[in-house]
N, C-alpha and C positions, 0 to 999 in steps of 0.2 A: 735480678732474682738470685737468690744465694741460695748452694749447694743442696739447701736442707730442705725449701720448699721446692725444689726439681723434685727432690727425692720422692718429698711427704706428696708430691702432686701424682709423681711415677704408683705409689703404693694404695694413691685413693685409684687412679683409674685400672688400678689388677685389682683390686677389691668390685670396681665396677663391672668389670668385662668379665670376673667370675659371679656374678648376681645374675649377670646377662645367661651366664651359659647355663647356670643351674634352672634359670627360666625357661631357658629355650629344650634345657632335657625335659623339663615337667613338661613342655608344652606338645614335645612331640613325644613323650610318653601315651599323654593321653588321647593322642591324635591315633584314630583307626588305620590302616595302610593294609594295602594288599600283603605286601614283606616283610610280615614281622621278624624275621630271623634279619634282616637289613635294617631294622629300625635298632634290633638287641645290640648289634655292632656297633651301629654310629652312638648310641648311648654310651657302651663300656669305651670306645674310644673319648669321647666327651670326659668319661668320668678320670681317664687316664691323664688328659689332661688337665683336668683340674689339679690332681696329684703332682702332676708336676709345677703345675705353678704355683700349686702347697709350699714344694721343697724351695723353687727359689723365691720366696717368701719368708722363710724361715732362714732361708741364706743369708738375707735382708734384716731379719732380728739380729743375727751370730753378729753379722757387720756391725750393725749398728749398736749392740751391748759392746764390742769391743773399742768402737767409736767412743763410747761412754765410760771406761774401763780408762782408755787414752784421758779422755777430758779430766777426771776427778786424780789421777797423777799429774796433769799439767798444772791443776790448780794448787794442791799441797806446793808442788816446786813452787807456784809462785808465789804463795803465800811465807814458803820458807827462805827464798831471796828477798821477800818485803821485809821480813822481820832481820835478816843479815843488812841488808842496806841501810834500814833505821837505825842499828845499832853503830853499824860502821861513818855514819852520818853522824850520829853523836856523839860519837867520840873524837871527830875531825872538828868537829862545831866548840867541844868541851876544851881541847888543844888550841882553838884558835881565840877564842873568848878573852883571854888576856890581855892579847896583842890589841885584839880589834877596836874599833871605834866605834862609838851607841852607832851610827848610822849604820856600820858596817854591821853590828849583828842586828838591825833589824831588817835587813837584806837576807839573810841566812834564814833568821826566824821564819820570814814569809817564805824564801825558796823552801826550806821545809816542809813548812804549811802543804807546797805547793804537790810538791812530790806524795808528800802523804796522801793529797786529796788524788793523784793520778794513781795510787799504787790501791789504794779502798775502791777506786772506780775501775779497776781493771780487775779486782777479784769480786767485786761486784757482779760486771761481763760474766766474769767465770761461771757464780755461781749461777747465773740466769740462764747460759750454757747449757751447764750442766742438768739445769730446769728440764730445760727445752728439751734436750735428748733423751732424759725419763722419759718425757710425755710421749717423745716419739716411737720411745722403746716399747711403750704401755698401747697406745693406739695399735703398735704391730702384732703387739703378741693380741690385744681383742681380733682384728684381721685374721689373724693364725687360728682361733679359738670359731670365728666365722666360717673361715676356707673350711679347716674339717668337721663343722658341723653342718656348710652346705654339703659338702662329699658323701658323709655320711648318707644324708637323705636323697643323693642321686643313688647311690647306694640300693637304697632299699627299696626305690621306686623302682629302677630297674630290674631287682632280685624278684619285685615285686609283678612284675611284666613279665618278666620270661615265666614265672608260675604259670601268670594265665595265657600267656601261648602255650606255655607246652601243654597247659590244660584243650585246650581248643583245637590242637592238632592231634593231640590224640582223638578228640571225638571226629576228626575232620577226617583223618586213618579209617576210624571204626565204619565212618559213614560211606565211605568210598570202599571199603572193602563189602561193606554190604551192597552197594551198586552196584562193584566188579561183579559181585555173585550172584543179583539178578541179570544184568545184561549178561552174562554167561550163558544162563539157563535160557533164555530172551534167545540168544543166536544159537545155540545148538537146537531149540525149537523149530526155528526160524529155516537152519539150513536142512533140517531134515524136512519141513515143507517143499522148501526148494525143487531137493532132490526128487522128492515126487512129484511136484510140476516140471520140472529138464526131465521124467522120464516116459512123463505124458506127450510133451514136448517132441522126444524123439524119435520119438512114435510114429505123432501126425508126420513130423517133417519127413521120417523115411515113405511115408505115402506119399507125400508133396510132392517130393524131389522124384518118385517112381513116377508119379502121373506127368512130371514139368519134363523128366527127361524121354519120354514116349510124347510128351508133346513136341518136346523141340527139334527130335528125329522127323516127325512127321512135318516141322516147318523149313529143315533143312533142302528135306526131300523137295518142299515145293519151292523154295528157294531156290536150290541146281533149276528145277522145270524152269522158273522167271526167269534166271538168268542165261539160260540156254536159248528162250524166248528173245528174251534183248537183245543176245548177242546176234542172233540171228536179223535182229530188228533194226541193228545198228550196221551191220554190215549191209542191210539193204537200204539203210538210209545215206549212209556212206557214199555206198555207189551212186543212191540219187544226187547225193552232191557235187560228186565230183565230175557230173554230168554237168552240174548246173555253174560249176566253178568255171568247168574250161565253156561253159556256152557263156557266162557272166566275163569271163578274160577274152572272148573271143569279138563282146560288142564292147566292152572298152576298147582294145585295140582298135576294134572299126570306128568306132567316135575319135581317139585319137587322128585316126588317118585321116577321118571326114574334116575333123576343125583345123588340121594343118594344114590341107588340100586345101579351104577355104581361107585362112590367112594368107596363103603362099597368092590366092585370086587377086586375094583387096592389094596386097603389093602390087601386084600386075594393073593394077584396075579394075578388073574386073569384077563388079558389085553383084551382076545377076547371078551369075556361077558360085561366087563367094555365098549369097544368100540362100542356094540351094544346097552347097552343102552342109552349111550349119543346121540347114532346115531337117536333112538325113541325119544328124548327127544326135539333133534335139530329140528324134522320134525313134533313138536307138538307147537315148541313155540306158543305163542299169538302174533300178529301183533300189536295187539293195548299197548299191554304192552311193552315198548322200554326198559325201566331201569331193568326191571324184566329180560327181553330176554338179556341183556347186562351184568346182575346179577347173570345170569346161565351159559351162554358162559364161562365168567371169572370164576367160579367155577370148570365148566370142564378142561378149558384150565389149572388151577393150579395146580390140581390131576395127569391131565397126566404130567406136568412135573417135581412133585413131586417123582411119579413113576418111570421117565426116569432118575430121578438123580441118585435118587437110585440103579439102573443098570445101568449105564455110560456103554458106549463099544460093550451092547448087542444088537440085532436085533430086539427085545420087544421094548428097549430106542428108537431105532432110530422111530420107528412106532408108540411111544404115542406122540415123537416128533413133528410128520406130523400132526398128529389129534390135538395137542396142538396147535400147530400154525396156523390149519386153525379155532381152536375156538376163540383162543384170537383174530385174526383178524373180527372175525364177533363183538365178545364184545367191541370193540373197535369201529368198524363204527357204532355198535348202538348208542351207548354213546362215545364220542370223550373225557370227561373231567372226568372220573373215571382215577385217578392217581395210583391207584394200577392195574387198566389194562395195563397200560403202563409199570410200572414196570413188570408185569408178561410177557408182550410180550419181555421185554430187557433179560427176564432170557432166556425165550425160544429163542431169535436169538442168543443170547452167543453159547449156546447147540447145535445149530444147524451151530457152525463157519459162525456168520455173525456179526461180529462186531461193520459194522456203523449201520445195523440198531438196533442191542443191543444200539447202544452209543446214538443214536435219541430217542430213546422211552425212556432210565432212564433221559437222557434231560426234555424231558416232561414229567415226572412223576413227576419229582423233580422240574419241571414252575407253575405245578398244585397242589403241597404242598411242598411248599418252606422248611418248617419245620421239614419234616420228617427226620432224626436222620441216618435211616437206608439207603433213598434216596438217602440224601449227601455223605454219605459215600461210598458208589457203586459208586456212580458217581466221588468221587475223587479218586476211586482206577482207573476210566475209564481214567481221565486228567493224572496220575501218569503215566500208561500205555503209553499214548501218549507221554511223556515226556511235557504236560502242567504244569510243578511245582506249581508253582502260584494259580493257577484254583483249582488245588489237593489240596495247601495250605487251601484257602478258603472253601473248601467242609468240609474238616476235622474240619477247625475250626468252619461251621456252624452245625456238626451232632454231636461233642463233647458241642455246647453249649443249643443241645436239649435233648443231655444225657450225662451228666457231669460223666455217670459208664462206658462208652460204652472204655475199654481199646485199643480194635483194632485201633478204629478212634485215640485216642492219639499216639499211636503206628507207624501207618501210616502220622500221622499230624508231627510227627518226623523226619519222613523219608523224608516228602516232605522239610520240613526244609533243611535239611541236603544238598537236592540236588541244594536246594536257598545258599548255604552257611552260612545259620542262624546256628550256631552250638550251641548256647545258649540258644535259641528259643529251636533247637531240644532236648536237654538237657532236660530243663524243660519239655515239652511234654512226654518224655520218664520215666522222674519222675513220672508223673501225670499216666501213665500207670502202672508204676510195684506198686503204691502207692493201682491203686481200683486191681490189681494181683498182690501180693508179690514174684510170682514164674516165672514170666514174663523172660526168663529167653533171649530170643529175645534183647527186654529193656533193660535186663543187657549189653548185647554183646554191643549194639549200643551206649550206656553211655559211655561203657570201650574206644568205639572205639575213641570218640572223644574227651575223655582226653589224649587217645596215640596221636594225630593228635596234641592236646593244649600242648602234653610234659608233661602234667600231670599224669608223671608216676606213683605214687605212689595211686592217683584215680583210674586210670586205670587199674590199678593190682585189685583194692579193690573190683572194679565190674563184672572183669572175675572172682575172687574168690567167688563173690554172683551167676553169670551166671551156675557156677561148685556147688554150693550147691546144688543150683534143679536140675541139670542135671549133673552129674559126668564125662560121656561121651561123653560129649559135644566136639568135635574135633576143632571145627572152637576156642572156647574159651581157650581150652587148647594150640593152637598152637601159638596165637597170645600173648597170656601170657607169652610163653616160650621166643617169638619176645621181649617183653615188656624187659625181666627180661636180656635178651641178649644185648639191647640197655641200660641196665644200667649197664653192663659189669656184670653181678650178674651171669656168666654161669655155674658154678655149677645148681641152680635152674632152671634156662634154659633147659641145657641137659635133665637134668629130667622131664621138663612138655613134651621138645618135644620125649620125648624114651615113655611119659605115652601115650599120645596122637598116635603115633605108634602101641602101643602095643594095645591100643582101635580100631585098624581098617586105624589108616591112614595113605594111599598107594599114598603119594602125594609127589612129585620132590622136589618140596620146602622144603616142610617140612623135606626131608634128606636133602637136600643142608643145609638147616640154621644150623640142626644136624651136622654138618659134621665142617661148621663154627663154631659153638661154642667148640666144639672137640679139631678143630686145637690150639684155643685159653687156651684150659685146658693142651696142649700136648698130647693130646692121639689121636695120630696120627695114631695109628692104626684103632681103633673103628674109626675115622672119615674117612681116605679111606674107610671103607668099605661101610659108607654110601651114601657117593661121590658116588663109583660105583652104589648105587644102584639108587640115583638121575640121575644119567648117563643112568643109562638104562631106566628111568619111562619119560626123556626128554633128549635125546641125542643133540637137536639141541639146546638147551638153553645156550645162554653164560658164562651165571650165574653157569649155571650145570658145562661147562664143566672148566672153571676157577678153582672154588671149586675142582673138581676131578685132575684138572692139581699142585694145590696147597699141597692138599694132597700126590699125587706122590712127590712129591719134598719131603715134609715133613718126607716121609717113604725112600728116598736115591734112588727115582726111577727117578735120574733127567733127561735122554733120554725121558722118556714117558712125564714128566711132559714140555719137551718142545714142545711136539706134541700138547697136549691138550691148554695148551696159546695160542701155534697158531693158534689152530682148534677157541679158543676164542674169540680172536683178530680179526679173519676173519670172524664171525660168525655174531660180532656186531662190526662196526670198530667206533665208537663212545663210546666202553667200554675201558678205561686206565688202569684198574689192570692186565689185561693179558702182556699189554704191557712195566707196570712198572716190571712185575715179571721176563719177559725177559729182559729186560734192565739190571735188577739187578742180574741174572745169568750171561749172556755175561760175564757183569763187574768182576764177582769173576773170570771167567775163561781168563779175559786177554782180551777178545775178543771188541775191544773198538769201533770198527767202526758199530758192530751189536747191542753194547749195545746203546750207541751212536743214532740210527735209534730208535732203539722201547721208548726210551726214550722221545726223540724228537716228537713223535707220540702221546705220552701222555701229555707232556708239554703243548702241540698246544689244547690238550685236557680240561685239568684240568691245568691252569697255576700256580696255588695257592696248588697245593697240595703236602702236606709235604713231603711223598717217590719219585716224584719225581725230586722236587730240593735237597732232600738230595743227589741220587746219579749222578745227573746231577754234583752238586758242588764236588764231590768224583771224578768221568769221568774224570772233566776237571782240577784238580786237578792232577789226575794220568798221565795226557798229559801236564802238564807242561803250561796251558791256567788258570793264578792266577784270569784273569780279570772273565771268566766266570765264575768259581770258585766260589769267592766272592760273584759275583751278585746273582749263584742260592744258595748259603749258607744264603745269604741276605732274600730270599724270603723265606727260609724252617722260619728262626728267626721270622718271620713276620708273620709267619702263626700260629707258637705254640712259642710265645714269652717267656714261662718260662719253654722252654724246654731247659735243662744245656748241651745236648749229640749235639744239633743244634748251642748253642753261640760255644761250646768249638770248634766245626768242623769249625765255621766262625772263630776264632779265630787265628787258623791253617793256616786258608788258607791266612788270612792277613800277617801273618808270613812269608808266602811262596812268597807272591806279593809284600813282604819289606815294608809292610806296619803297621812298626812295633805298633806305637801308636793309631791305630784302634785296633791292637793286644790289648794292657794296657784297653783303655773303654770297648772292650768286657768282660774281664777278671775281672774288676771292678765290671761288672753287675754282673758276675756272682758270685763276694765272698756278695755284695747286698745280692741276692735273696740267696744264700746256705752260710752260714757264716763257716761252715766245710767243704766245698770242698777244700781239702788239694793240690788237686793237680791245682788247678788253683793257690793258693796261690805261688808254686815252678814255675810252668809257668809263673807266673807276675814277679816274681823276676830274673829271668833269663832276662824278658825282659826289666826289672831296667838294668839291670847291662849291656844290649849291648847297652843301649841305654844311657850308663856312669850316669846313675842316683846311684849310690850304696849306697848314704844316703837312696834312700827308696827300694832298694834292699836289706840292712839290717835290716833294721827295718820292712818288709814282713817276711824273711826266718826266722829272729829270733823268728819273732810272730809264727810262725811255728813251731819251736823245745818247746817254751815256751807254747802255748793250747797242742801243741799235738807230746809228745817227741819220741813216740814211730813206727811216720810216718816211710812207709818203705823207704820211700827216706833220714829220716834223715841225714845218713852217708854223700852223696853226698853236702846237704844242709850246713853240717858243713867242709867239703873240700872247699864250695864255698865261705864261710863265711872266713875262712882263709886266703883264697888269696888277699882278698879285703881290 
């Protein structure tokens, strides 16, 4: 963009912005406004500005005719160095023409030409220049000729405006001056009514105030008489009180004396004298004292049941009983919101086998001091009781967190866990009890109990052994210990917790049954029938019991009895399988396949995963010539105890038997795998090489066999077979 259209662009938009502003004066000329003397101003200022953008406007013309003044001298000069270079060109060209060559002046001729046609086209430029800044000069001065003939007309619209304001203010004067002078006339009317009403006014009022003030002497007067009267009323009431204060202080004190004197009895024992003088003391209260009378009731009411605790059972208890509970119910309807009456009432309907209403009133002892420590915890033993968990939860955790010593509440708050299935919850809780009691010896048993439950056998042993520190005869810990130590097959130590725990006092079924288990398990078959028997005799109907005692017979060569007692087992609880595998697996030795067969089948249908009895199911069916079932339950015993060698080798057999001989080779495989010297599956695989014409790795088996291990008793056979091959 070049200089001259910035300019011509700068000159069209002050041409615009002044059309704008001479519109916007008409506009708000004509526009009504509350201020017209504010509207005169913003006009004459408007119009001042346009005059000034008149002047630099016209600044704009001076520039620019001097701009043009400039250009029409630039062009003469260069017109008159065109004409000096033409000539001095011609004369050099005229000087040189002699010399030159045609070639050479037709080179000249043309740069001539050339120069000429450049020096025509740049005064060309000039003159088109010069065009141009006429035009622009012309355009400005119409602009100029616009600016003050818009002015003018702000002008006159203006001069035009303030005429008819100042027209309109003067009638707006005339007409306010005429108001001023009726409302003038309007209030001195006005006030001189007034005045004659304020002197009518003061008139009545100096009567009012004569009559108000002969009234008020006359109510002063009997005011002195009333209050002369009161006082006189009040000094005789006084007196009557203070008659009634020291007769009211003189039967409290005697009730104080009487329910001390009766406390001081029940310490001594003495219940009759105790109950007479609370009886004095009940028929002196004060009426007017409710908290006091509420304050002594509850005192009585806690002594007698202090007293009844202390004799549980006796004729005395049950009688401080009745008098305890008709006190606390009077200290209660005097005062409804003593929280420790309410607790003293839940001891006493405990006492007296009444439950709910024990369970209502430590309720509201415990609504009326949320805090209390000892509240909460009564009250969670009450939700425990009920089987409320939860409820129990929350009590315990709010009486342990108003006494962080208080071990029973953790103890309890354990237990309630326990029965939420929080087992980590109760853990920690049971921590936190044997922590403020090291001898907690409870704590210990319930730790122990729930790492036996987590399979955390070796904790659980660690905490009956803490439970047995403080308490040595501890039966429930020593028995469960010996459980512990039996589940980790440890029954040496077993037998002996449960023979110490016996030998302590305990005459419990189980506890010989599991004796008697663990026995069979050591062989000493002897020592465990007799314990059998004795579990037999302390629970004859027990499955359990008579299984154990049916197992032990066996064990000692009594198998006639020991098949009586299986089946006393078996019929006892027909959802128990050991009686019934133990039958099935006698039958079986005896041949007797269709009885083994039934009680087997019975137990299958039972326990289908369990290893005895798809061992002898697969044995059964096996012995009857049926390879397919065979297989299958030999399949399931493998399945069950996968790295048991006595279960491949039996499945192994049995594929053998159903010609199945290369199931035979993978089982057999697995098993040099898992036992790399079991010698006799190595001769067992090799046999099965060679029927199955493999005798490349029939040799190379049997030989690995003579070569680890030369002194196999099968050797001999091994090296016959190696021969023939």
């Amino acid at each position: 963009m070049t200089d001259f259209q910035k300019f011509l662009i700068g000159i069209l938009a002050g041409i615009f912005i002044a059309v704008l502003v001479v519109v916007g004066i008409l506009f708000f000329t004509k526009s009504k406004t509350s201020d017209s003397a504010a509207a005169d101003t913003q006009i004459l200022a408007k119009i001042e500005a346009e005059k000034e953008e008149l002047a630099r406007l016209q600044e704009k013309i001076a520039k620019k005719e001097a701009e043009l003044e400039q250009a029409k001298k630039e062009a003469e000069k260069e017109r008159e160095l065109l004409e000096a270079e033409s000539i001095k060109k011609a004369e050099e060209i005229n000087k040189n023409l002699a010399a030159a060559s045609e070639k050479e002046k037709k080179a000249a001729e043309e740069e001539k030409k050339r120069k000429a046609e450049e020096a025509l086209k740049r005064a060309e430029e000039a003159r088109k220049r010069q065009e141009e800044l006429i035009k622009q000069q012309q355009a400005l001065k119409e602009a100029e000729a616009k600016k003050k003939a818009s002015i003018d007309e702000a002008k006159k619209i203006a001069a035009a405006k303030a005429e008819a304001d100042r027209k309109a203010k003067a009638e707006q004067e005339r007409k306010a001056k005429e108001e001023a002078e009726r409302k003038a006339k309007a209030e001195q009317e006005r006030k001189a009514k007034l005045a004659a009403e304020q002197r009518a006014k003061d008139e009545a009022a100096k009567k009012t105030a004569d009559a108000e003030r002969e009234k008020k002497r006359l109510e002063e007067e009997a005011k002195k008489k009333a209050a002369l009267d009161a006082q006189k009323a009040q000094e005789a009431e006084r007196l009557a009180k203070q008659n009634a204060d020291a007769k009211t202080r003189a039967q409290m004190e005697e009730v104080d004396r009487l329910v001390s004197e009766g406390v001081n009895f029940l310490k001594n024992g003495n219940l009759n004298s105790a109950l007479s003088s609370f009886s004095k003391a009940s028929s002196k209260m004060p009426d007017s004292e409710t908290s006091f009378t509420a304050k002594k009731y509850l005192d009585m009411a806690s002594a007698l049941n202090d007293y009844a605790s202390a004799r549980e059972g006796t004729g005395d208890a049950e009688k401080a009983l009745s008098d305890a509970d008709s006190y606390i119910k009077k200290s209660v309807n005097a005062d409804g919101q003593n929280a420790r009456a309410h607790y003293v009432y839940s001891q006493i309907a405990d006492a007296q086998k009444q439950p709910q209403v024990a369970f209502v009133e430590l309720e509201k002892a415990q609504s009326l001091d949320p805090d209390n420590y000892l509240y909460n915890y009564e009250l969670g033993k009450k939700y425990y009781a009920r089987g409320h968990y939860q409820k129990a939860k929350t009590s315990f955790e709010k009486s342990v967190k108003s006494n962080p010593k208080f071990d029973n509440a953790f103890f309890n708050l354990g237990m309630s866990c326990r029965k939420l299935g929080l087992e980590n919850e109760a853990f920690s809780a049971f921590s936190s009890a044997v922590k403020i009691k090291p001898d907690y010896v409870k704590a210990f048993l319930e730790m122990a109990r729930i790492r036996k439950a987590q399979r955390k056998f070796d904790q659980a042993i660690e905490n009956y052994k803490k439970a047995i520190s403080y308490e040595p005869t501890n039966l429930p810990a020593l028995r469960e210990m010996a459980q512990v130590y039996a589940d980790l097959g440890q029954n040496n130590l077993a037998e002996r917790h449960f023979k110490e725990a016996i030998t302590l006092g305990e005459d419990d079924a189980i506890t010989y049954y599991n004796l008697a288990t663990v026995q069979v398990d050591l062989e000493k078959y002897g020592e465990a029938l007799s314990n059998a028997e004795k579990a037999y005799r302390l629970k004859p109907s027990d499955a359990r019991v008579l299984y154990t005692y049916g197992l032990t017979l066996e064990k000692n060569g009594r198998k006639s009895e020991a098949y009586d007692y299986y089946t006393q087992a078996a019929a006892t609880n027909k959802n128990y399988a050991k009686p019934r595998i133990n039958l099935g697996r006698m039958y079986l030795d005896e041949g007797k396949f269709g009885e083994a067969e039934d009680n087997l089948l019975a137990a299958y249908r039972l326990e289908p995963n369990n290893f005895e009895v798809n061992t002898n199911l697969g044995k059964l069916y096996g012995l009857k010539g049926d390879y397919t079932k065979s297989v299958n339950h030999y399949s399931n015993a493998v399945k069950t105890q996968p790295r048991n060698i006595t279960a491949k080798q039996n499945l192994a057999a049995a594929y053998i038997s159903a010609d199945l001989k290369e199931n035979a080779v993978s089982v057999y495989e697995q098993i040099i795998k898992v036992d790399t010297k079991n010698w006799d599956a190595y001769y067992e695989l090799g046999k099965l090489y060679i029927s199955l014409n493999k005798k490349a790795d029939a040799k190379l088996i049997l030989e690995g066999v003579l070569n680890k291990n030369p002194n196999y008793p099968k050797a001999a056979e091994i090296r016959s077979i190696l021969s023939s091959l």
